[in-house]
C-alpha positions as protocol buffer text, in pm:
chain_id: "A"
residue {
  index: 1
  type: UNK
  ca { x: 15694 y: 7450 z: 3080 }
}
residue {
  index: 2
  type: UNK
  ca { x: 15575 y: 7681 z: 2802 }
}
residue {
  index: 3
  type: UNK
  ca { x: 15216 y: 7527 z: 2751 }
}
residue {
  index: 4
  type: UNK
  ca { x: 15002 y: 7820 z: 2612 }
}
residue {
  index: 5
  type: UNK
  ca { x: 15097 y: 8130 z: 2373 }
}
residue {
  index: 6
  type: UNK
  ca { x: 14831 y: 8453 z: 2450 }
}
residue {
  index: 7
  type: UNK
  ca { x: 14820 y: 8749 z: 2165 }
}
residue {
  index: 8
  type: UNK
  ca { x: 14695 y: 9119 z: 2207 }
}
residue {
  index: 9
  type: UNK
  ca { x: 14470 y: 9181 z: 1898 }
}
residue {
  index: 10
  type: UNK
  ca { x: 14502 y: 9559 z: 1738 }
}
residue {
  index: 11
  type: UNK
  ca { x: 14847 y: 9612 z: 1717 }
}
residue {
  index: 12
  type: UNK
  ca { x: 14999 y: 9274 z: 1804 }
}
residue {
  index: 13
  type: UNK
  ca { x: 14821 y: 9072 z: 1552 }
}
residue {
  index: 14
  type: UNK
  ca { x: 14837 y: 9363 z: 1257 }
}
residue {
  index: 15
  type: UNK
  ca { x: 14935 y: 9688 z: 1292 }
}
residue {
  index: 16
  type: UNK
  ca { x: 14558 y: 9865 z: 1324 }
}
residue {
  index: 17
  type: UNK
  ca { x: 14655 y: 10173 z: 1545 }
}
residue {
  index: 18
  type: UNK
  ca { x: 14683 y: 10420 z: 1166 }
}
residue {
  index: 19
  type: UNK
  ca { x: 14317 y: 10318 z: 1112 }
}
residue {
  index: 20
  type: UNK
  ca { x: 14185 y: 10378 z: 1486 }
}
residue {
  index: 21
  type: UNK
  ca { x: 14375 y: 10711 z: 1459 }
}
residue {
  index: 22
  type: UNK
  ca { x: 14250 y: 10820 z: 1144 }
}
residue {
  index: 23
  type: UNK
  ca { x: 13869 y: 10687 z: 1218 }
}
residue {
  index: 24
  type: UNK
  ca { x: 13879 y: 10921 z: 1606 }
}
residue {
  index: 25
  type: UNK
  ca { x: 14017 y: 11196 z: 1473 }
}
residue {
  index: 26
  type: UNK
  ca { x: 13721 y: 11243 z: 1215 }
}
residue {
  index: 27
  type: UNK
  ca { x: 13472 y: 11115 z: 1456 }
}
residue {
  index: 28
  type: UNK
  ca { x: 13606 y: 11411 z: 1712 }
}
residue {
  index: 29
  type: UNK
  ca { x: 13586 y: 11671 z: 1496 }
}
residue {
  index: 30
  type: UNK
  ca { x: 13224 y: 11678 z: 1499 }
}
residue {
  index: 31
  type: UNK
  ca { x: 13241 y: 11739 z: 1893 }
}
residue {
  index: 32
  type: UNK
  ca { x: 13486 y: 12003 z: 1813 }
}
residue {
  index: 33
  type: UNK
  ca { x: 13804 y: 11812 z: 1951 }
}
residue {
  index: 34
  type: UNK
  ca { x: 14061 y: 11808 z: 1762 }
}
residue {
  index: 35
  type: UNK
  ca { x: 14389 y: 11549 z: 1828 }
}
residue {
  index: 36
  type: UNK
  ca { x: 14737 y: 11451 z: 1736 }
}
residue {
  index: 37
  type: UNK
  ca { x: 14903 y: 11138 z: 1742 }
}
residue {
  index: 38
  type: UNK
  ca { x: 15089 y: 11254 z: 2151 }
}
residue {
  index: 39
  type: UNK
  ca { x: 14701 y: 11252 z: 2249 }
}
residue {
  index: 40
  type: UNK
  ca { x: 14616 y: 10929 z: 2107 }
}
residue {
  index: 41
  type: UNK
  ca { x: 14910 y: 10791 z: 2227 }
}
residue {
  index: 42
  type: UNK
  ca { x: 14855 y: 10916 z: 2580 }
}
residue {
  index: 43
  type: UNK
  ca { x: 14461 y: 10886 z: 2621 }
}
residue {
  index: 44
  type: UNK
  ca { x: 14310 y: 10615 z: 2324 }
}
residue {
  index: 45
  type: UNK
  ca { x: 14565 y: 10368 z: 2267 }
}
residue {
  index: 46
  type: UNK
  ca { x: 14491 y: 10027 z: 2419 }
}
residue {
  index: 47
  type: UNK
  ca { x: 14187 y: 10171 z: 2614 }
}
residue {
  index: 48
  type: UNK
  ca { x: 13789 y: 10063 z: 2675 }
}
residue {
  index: 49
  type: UNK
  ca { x: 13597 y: 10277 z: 2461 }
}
residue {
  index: 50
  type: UNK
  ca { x: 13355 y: 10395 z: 2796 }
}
residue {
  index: 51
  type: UNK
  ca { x: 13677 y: 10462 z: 2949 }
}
residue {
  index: 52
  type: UNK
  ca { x: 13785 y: 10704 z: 2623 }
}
residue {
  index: 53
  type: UNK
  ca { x: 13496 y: 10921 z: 2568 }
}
residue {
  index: 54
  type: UNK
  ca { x: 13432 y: 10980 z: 3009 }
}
residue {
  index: 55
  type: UNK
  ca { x: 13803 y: 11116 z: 3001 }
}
residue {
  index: 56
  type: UNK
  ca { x: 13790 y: 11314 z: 2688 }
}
residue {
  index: 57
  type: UNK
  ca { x: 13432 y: 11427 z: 2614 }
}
residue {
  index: 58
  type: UNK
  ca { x: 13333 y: 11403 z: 3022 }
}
residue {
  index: 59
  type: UNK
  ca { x: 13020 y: 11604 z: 2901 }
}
residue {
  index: 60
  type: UNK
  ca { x: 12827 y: 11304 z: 2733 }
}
residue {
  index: 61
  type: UNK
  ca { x: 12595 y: 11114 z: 2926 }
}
residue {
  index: 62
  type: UNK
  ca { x: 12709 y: 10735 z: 2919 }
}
residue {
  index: 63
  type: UNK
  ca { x: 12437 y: 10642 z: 2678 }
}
residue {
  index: 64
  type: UNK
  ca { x: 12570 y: 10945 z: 2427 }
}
residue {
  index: 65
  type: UNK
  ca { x: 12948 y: 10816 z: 2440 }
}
residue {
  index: 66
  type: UNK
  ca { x: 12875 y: 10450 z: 2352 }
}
residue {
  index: 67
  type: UNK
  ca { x: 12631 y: 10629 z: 2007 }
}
residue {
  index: 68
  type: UNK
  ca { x: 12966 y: 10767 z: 1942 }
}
residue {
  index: 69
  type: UNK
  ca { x: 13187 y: 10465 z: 2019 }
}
residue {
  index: 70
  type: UNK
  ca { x: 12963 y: 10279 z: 1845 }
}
residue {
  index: 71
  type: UNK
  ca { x: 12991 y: 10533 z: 1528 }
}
residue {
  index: 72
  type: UNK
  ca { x: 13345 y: 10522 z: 1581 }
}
residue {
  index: 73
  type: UNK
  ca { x: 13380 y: 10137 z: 1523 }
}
residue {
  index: 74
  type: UNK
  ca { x: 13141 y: 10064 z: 1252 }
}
residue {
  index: 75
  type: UNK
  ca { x: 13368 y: 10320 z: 1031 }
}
residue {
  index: 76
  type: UNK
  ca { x: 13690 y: 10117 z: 1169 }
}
residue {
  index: 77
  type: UNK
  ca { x: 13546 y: 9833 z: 1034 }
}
residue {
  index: 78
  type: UNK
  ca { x: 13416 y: 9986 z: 693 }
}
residue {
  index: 79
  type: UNK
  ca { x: 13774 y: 10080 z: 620 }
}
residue {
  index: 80
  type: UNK
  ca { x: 14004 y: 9825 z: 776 }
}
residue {
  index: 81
  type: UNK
  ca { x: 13914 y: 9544 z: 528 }
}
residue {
  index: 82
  type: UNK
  ca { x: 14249 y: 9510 z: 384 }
}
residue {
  index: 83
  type: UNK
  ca { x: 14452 y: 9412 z: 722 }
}
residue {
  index: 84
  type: UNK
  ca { x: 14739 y: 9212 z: 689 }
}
residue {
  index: 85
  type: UNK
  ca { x: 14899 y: 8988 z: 978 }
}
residue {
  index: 86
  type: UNK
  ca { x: 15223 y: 9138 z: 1162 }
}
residue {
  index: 87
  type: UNK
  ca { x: 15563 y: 9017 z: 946 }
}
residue {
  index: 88
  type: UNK
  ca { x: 15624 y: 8646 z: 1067 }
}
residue {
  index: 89
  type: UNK
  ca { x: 15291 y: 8604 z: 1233 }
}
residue {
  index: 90
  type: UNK
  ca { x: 15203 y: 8313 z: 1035 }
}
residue {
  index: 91
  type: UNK
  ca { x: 15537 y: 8139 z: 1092 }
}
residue {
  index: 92
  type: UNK
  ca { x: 15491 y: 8185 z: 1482 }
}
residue {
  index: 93
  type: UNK
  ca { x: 15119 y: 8027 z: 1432 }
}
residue {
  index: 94
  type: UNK
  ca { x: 15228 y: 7762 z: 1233 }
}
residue {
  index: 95
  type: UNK
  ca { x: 15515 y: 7712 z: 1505 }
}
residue {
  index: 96
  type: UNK
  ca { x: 15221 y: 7683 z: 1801 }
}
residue {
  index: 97
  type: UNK
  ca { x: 15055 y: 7433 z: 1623 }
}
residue {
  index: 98
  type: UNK
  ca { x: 15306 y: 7211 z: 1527 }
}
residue {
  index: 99
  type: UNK
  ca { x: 15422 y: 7254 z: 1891 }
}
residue {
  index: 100
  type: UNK
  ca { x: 15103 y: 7143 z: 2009 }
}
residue {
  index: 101
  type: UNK
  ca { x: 15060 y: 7471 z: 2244 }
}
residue {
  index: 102
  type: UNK
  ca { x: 14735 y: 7649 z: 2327 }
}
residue {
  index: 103
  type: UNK
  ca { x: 14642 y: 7978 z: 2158 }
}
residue {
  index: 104
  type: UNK
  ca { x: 14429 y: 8278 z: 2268 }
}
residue {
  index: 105
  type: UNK
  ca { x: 14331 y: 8638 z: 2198 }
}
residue {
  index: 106
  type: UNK
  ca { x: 14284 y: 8879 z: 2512 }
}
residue {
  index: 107
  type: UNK
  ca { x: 14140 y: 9204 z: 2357 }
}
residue {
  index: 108
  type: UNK
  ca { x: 14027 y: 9567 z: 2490 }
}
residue {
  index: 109
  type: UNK
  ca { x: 13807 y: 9564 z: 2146 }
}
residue {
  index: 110
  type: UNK
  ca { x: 13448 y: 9549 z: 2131 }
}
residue {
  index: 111
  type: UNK
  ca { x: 13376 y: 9182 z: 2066 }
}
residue {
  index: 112
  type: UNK
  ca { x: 13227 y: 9306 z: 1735 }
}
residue {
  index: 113
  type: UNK
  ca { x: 13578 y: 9371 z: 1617 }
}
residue {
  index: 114
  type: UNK
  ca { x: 13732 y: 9092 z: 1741 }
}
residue {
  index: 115
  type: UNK
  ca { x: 13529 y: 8902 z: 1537 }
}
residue {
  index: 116
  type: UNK
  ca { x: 13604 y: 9108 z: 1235 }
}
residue {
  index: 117
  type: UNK
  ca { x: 13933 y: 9142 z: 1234 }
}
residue {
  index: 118
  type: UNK
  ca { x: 14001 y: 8786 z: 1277 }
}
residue {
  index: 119
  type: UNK
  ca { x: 13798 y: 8697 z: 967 }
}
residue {
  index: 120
  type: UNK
  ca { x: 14033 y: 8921 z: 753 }
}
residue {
  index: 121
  type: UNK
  ca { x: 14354 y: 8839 z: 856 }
}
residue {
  index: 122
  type: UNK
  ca { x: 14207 y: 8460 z: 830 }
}
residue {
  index: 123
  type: UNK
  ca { x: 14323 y: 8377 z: 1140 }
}
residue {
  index: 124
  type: UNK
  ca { x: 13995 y: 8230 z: 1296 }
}
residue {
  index: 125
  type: UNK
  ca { x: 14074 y: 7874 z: 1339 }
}
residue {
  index: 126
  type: UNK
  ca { x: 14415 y: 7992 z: 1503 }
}
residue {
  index: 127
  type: UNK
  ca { x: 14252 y: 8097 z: 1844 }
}
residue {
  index: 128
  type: UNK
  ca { x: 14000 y: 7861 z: 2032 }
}
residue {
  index: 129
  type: UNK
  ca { x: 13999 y: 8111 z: 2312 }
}
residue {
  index: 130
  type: UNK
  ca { x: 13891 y: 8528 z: 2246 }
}
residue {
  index: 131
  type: UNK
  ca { x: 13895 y: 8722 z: 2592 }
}
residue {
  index: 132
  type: UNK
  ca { x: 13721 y: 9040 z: 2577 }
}
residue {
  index: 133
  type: UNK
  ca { x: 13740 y: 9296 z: 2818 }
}
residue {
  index: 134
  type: UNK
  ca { x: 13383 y: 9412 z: 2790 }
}
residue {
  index: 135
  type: UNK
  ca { x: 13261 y: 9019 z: 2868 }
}
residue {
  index: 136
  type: UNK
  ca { x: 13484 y: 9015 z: 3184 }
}
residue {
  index: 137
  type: UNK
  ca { x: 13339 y: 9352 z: 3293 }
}
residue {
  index: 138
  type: UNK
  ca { x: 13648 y: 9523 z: 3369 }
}
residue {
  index: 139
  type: UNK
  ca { x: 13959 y: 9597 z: 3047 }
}
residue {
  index: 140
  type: UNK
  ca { x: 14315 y: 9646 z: 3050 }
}
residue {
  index: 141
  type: UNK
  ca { x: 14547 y: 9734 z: 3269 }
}
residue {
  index: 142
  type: UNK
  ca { x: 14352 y: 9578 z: 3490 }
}
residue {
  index: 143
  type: UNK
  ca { x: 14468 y: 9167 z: 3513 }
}
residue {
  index: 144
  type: UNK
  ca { x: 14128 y: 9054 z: 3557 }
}
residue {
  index: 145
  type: UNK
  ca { x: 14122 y: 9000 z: 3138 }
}
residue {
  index: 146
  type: UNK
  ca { x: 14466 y: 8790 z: 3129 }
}
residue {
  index: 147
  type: UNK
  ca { x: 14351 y: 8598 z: 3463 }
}
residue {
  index: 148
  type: UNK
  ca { x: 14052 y: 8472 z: 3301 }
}
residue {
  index: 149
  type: UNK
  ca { x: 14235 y: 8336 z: 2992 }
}
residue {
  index: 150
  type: UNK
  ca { x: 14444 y: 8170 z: 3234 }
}
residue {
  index: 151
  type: UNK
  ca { x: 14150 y: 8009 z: 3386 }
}
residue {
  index: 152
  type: UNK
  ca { x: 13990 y: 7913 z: 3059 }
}
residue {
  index: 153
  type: UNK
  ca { x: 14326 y: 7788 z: 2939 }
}
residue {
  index: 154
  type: UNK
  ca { x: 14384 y: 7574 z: 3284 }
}
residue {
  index: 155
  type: UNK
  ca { x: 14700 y: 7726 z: 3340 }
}
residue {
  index: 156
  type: UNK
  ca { x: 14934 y: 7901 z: 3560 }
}
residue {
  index: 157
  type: UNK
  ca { x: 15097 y: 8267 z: 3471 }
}
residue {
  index: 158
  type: UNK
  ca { x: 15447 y: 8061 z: 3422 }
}
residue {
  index: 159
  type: UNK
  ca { x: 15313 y: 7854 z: 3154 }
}
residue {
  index: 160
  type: UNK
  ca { x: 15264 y: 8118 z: 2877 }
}
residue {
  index: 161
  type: UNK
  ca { x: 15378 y: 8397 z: 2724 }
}
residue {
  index: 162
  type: UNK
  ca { x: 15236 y: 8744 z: 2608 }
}
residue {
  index: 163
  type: UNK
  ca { x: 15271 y: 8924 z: 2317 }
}
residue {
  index: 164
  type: UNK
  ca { x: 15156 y: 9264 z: 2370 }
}
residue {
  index: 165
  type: UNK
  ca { x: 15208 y: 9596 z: 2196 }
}
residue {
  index: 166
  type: UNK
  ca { x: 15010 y: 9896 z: 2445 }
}
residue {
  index: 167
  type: UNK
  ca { x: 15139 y: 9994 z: 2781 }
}
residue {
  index: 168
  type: UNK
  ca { x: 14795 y: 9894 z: 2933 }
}
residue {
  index: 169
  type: UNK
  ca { x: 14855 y: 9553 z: 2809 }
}
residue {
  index: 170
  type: UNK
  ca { x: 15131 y: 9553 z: 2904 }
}
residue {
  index: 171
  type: UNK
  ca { x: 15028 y: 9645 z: 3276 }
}
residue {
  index: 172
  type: UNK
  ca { x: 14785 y: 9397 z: 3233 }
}
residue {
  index: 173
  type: UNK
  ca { x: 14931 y: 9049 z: 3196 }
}
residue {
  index: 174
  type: UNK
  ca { x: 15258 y: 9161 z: 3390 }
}
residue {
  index: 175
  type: UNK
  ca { x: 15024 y: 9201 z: 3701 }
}
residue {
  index: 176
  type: UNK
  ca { x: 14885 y: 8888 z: 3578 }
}
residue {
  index: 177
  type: UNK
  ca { x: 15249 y: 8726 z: 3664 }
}
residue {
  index: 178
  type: UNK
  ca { x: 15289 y: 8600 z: 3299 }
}
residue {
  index: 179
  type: UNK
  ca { x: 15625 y: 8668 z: 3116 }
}
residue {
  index: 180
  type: UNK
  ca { x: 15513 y: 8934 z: 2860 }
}
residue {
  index: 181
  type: UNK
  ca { x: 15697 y: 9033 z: 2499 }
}
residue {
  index: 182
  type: UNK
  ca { x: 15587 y: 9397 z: 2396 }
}
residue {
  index: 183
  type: UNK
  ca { x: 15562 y: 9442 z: 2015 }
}
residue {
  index: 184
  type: UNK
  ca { x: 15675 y: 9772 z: 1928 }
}
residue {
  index: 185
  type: UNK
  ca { x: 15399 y: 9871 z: 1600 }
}
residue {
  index: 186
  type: UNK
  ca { x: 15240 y: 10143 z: 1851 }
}
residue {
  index: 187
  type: UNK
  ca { x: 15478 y: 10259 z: 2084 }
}
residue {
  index: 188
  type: UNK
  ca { x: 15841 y: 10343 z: 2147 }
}
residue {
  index: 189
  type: UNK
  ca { x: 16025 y: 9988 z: 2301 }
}
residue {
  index: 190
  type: UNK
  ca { x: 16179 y: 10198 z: 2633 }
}
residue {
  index: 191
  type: UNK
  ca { x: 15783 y: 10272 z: 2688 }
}
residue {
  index: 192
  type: UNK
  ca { x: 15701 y: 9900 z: 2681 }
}
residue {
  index: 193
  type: UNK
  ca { x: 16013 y: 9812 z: 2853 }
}
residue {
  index: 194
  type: UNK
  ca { x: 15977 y: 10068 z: 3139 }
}
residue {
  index: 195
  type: UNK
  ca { x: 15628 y: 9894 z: 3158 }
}
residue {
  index: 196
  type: UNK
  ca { x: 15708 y: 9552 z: 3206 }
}
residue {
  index: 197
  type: UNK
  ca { x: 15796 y: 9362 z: 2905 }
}
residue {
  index: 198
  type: UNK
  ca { x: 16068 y: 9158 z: 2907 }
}
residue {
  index: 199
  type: UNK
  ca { x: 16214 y: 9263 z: 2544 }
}
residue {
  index: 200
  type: UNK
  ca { x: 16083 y: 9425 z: 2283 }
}
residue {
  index: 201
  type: UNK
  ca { x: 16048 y: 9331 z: 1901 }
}
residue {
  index: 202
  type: UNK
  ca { x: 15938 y: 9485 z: 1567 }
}
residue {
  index: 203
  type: UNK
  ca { x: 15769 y: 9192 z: 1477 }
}
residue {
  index: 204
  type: UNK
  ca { x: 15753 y: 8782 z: 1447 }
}
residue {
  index: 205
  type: UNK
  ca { x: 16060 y: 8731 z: 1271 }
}
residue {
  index: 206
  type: UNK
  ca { x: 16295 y: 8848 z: 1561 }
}
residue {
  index: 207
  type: UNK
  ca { x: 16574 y: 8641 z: 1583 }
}
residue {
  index: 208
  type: UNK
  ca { x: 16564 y: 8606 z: 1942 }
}
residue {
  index: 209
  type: UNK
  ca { x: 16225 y: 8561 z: 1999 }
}
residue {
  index: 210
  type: UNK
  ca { x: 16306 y: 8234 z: 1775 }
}
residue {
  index: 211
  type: UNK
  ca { x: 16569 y: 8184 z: 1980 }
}
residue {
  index: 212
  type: UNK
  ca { x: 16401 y: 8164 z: 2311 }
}
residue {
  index: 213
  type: UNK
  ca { x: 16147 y: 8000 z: 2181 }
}
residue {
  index: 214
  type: UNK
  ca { x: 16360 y: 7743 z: 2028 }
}
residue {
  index: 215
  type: UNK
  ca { x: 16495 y: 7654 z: 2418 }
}
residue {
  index: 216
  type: UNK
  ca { x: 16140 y: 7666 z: 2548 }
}
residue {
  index: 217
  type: UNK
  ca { x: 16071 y: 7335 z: 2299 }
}
């Protein structure tokens, strides 16, 4: 029995992965890396900032790569004050609550973000429940992040679903054992698909999400 409803943040909730992009590549150029959108793809997206900078600037002493992840969000957050919500996000929300379900956010972002970003899309009072990797001590793909929501939520993996749009999250709440829905604003749907997710959509108005969700009432 479907009793809870669990969303990804950047990239499930709006479509943020342009602005991360745009804000590492001109944080990187000023350690002389320079990247294309196959490199974010393949080494940012999705990921723990710590876990970013060791693999990619492996010369900076851990204290030196969170100055620059730090950097790196503050401008994020500077620029991204115009978000809007994924197409049909506020018809799924408004679905949840009629429907009486539980809500929450598991998130790779810093809890400074998470914070931020649900203040502009005005979505605060949606989620009673924000998951964040850095508070659990360990991020995606890792299940530890989805198995503590579950916990919080006093639930089992077959009572929700997951809406997820990076193949770490993807990882993540598959290994968790909970049915998982990629959203395809970051990657290619055979990528999500090859990593778990049940079906892929474009966004909340896909007909068959409604459908299932209709037969999960």
């Amino acid at each position: 029995m479907l009793k809870a409803i669990i969303f990804d943040l950047d990239g499930t909730l709006a479509n943020t992965d342009p602005i991360h992009y745009q804000t590492w590549v001109d944080v990187l150029k000023n350690y002389d890396l320079e990247i294309n959108p196959d490199f974010y793809q393949a080494n940012i997206s999705g990921r723990l900032n710590p876990d970013i900078v060791r693999d990619i600037l492996p010369q900076l002493s851990p204290a030196e790569g969170q100055i620059l992840a730090d950097q790196k969000e503050a401008i994020f957050r500077e620029i991204a004050g115009n978000l809007k919500p994924l197409p049909g996000l506020t018809k799924l929300l408004a679905w949840i609550q009629k429907q009486q379900l539980q809500t929450a956010i598991v998130t790779n972002a810093p809890r400074e973000n998470a914070a931020f970003m649900l203040k502009v899309l005005n979505l605060v009072d949606y989620f009673q429940t924000v998951i964040v990797s850095e508070d659990v001590g360990v991020g995606k793909p890792d299940p530890k992040p989805y198995q503590v929501c579950l916990q919080q939520l006093n639930i089992s993996p077959q009572d929700a679903i997951v809406f997820e749009d990076s193949t770490s999250g993807i990882r993540s709440a598959v290994a968790a054992g909970i049915t998982t829905i990629g959203v395809a604003s970051t990657h290619d749907p055979q990528i999500l698909k090859n990593c778990g997710a049940t079906y892929v959509i474009e966004d909340f108005n896909n007909p068959q999400l409604w459908q299932d969700l209709g037969n999960c009432k």
